[in-house]
KETI-967347 format. One line per 3 residues: number of its first residue (from 1); their letters; for each residue x, y, z of N, C-alpha, C. Coordinates in steps of 0.2 Angstrom, whole numbers, padded with zeros to 4 digits. Layout:
// residues N
NUM = A = X/Y/Z/X/Y/Z/X/Y/Z; ...
// end
This chain:
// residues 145
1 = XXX = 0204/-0362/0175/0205/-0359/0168/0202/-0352/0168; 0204/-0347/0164/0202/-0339/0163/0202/-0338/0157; 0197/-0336/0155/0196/-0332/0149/0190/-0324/0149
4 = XXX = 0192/-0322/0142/0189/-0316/0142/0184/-0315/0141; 0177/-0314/0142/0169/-0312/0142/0168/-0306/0140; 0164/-0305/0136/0162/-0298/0133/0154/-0296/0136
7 = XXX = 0151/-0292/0138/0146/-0292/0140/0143/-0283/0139; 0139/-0282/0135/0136/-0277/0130/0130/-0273/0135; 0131/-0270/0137/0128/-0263/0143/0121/-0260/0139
10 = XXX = 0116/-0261/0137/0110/-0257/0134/0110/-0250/0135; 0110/-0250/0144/0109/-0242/0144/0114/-0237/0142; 0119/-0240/0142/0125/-0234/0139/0127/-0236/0133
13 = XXX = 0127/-0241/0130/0130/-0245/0123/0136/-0245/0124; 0140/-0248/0128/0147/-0250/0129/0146/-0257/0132; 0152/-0260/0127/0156/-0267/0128/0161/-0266/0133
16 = XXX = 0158/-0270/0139/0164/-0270/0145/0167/-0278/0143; 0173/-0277/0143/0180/-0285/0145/0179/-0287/0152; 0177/-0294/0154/0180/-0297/0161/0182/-0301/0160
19 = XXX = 0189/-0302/0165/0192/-0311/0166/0186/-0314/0170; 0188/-0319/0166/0183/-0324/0170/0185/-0329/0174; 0186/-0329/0178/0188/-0337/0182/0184/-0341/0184
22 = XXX = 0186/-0346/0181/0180/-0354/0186/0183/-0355/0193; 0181/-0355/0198/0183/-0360/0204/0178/-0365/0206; 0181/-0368/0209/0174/-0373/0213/0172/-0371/0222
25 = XXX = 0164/-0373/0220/0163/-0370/0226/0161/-0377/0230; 0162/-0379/0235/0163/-0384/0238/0155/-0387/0243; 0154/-0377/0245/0146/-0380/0247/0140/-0383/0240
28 = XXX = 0140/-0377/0237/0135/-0380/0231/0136/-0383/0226; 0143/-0387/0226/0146/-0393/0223/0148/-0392/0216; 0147/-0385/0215/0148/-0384/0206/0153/-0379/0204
31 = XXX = 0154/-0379/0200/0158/-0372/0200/0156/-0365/0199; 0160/-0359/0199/0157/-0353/0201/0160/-0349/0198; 0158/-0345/0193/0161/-0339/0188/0165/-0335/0194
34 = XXX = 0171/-0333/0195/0173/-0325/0197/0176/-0321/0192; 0171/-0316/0192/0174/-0311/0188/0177/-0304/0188; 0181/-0303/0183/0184/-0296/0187/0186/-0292/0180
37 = XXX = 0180/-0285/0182/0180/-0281/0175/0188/-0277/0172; 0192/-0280/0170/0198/-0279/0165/0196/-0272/0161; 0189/-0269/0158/0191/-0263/0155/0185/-0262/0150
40 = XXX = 0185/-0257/0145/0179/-0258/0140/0183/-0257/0134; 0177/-0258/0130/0179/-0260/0120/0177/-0253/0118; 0184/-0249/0115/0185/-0243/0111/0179/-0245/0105
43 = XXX = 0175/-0243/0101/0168/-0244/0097/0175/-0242/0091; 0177/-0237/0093/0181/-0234/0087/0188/-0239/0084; 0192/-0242/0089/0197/-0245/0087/0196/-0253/0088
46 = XXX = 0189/-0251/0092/0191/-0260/0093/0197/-0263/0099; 0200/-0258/0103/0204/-0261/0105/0202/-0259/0114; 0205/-0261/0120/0204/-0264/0126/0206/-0253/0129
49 = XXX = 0202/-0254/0133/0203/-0245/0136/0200/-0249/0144; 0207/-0250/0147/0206/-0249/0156/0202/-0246/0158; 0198/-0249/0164/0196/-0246/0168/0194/-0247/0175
52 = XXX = 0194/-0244/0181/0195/-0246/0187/0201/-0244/0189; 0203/-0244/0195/0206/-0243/0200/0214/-0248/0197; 0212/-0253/0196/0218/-0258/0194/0221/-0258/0185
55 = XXX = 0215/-0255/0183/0215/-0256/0175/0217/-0251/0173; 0216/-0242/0177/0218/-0236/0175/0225/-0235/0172; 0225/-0231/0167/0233/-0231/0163/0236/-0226/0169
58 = XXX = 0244/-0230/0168/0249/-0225/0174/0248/-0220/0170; 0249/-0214/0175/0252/-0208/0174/0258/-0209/0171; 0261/-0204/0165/0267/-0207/0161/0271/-0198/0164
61 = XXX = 0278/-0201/0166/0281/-0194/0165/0283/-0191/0161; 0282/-0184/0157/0282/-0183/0151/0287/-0184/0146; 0292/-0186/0148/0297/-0189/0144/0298/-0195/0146
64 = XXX = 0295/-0200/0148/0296/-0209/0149/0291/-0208/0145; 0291/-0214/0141/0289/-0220/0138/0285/-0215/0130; 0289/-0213/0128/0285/-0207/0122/0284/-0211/0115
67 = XXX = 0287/-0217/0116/0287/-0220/0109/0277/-0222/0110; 0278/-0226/0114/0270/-0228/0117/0265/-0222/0116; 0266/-0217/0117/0261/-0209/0119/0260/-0211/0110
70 = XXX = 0267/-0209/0105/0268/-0209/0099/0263/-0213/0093; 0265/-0220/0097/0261/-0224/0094/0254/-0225/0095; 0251/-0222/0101/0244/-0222/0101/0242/-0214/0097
73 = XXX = 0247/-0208/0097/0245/-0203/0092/0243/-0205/0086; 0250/-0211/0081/0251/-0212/0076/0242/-0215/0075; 0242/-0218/0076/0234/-0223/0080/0227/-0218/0078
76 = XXX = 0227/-0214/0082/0222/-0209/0081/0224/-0204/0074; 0230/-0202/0073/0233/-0199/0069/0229/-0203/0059; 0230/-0207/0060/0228/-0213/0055/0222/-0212/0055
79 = XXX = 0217/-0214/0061/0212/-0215/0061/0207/-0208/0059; 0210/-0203/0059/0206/-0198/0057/0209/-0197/0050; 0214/-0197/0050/0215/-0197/0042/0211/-0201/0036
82 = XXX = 0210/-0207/0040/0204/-0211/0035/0200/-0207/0035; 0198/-0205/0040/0190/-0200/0041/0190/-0194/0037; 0195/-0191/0035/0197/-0187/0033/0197/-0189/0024
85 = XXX = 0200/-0193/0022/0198/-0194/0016/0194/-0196/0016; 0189/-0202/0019/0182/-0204/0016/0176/-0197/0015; 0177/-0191/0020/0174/-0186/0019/0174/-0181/0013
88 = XXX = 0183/-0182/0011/0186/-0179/0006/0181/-0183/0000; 0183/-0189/0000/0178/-0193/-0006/0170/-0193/-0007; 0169/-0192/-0001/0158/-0189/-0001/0158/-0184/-0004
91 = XXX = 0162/-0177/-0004/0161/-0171/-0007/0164/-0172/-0013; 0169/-0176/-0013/0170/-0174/-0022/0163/-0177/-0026; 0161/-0184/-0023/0154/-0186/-0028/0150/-0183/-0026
94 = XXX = 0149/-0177/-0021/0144/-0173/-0018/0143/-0167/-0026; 0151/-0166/-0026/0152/-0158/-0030/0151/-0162/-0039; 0152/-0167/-0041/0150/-0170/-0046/0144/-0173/-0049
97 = XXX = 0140/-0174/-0042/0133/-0177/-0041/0130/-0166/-0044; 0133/-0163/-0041/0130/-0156/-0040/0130/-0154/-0046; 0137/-0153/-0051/0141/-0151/-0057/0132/-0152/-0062
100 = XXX = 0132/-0159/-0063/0128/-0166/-0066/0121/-0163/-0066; 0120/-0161/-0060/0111/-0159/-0058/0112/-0151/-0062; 0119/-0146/-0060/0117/-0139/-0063/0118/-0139/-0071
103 = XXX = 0119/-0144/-0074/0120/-0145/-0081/0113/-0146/-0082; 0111/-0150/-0081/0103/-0154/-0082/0097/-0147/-0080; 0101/-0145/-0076/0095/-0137/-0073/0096/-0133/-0080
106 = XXX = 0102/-0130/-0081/0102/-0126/-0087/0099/-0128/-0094; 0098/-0134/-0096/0097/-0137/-0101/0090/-0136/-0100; 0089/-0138/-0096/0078/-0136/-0094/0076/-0129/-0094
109 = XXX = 0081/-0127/-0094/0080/-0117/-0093/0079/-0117/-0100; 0083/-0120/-0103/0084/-0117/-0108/0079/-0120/-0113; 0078/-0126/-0111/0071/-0129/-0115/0064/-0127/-0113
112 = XXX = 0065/-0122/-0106/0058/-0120/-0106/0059/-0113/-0109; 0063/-0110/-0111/0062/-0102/-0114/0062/-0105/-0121; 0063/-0109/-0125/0061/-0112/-0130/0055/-0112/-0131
115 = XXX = 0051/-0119/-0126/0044/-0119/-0125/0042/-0112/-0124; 0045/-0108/-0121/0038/-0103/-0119/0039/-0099/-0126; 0043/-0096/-0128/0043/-0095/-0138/0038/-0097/-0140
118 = XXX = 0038/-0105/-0142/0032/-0109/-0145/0027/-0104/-0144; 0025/-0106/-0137/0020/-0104/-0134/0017/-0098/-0138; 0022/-0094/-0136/0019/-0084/-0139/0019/-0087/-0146
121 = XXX = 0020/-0088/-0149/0020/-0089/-0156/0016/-0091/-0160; 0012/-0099/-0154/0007/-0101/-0156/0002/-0098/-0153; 0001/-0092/-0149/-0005/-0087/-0147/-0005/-0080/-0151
124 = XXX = 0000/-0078/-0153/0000/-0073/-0158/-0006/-0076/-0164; -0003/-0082/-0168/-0005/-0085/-0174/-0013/-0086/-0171; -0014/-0089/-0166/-0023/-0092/-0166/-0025/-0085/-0165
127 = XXX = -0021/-0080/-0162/-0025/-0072/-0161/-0029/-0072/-0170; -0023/-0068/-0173/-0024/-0070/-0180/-0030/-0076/-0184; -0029/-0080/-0183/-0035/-0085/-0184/-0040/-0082/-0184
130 = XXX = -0043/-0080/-0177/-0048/-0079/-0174/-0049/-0073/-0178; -0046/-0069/-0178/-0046/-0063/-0181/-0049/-0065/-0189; -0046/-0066/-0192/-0048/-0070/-0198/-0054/-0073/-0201
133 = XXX = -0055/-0077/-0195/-0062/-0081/-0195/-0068/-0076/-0194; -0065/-0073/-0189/-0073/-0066/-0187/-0074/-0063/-0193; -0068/-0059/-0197/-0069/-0056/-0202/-0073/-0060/-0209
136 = XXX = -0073/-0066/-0209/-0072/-0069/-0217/-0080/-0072/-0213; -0083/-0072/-0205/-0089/-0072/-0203/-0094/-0066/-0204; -0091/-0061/-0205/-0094/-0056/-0204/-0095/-0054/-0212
139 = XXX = -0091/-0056/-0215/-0091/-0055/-0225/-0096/-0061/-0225; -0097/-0066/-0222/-0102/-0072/-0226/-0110/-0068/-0222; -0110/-0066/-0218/-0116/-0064/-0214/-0119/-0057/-0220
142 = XXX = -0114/-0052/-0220/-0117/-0047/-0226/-0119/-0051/-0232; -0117/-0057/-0234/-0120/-0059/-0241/-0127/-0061/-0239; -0127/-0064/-0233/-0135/-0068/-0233/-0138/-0062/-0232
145 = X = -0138/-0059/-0229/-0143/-0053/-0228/-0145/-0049/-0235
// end
């Protein structure tokens, strides 16, 4: 019986494919994995990429088999255009997230030249005050004397 084994590489992070075949082995009376590495796991498509002497893709001559070339461009072709618009869709809520924040910024500009108005305003007036006060201090001090 043969089936396919996945077996996940730490120091590179690739998923290699092996067949796996059971046989019997006659001296140690049990049976015996043979295995023989068919290729590794594209991360990207998920799909079988040959590798090895046996698993290598033929050379193709530039006019045989163009539908295959086609269909693997279409393939990639797709696949970047996802990418392409998920990126297109980051910056538009990038440029609206942006829009949202430069609105919110102008409104505080605008509220602190407001506030700082107040401010002068309420510094002029207690000047005044104070002004006031020393004077209407200095007219009660002439009386008691």
């Amino acid at each position: 019986m043969s089936c396919i084994v996945k077996a996940y590489d730490k120091k590179t992070g690739n998923t290699y494919l092996y067949e796996s075949v059971s046989r019997w082995d006659p001296e140690k009376k049990r049976p015996s994995p043979l295995r023989r590495c068919i290729g590794k796991l594209d991360p990207v498509t998920g799909q079988l990429v040959p590798t090895g002497k046996r698993g290598r893709p033929k050379k193709a001559k530039p006019d045989a088999s163009e539908s295959s070339v086609d269909g693997a461009h279409s393939k990639d072709a797709a696949a970047l255009q996802r990418q392409l618009s998920d990126a297109q869709n980051r910056i538009r809520r990038g440029e609206s997230q942006y829009k949202t924040l430069e609105a919110k910024n102008k409104a505080l500009e605008a509220e602190n030249q407001r506030l700082k108005s107040n401010l002068r305003a309420c510094r002029s007036s207690l000047a005044a005050l104070k002004r006031a006060f020393n004077s209407h201090c200095a007219v009660l001090e002439g009386t008691q004397s």
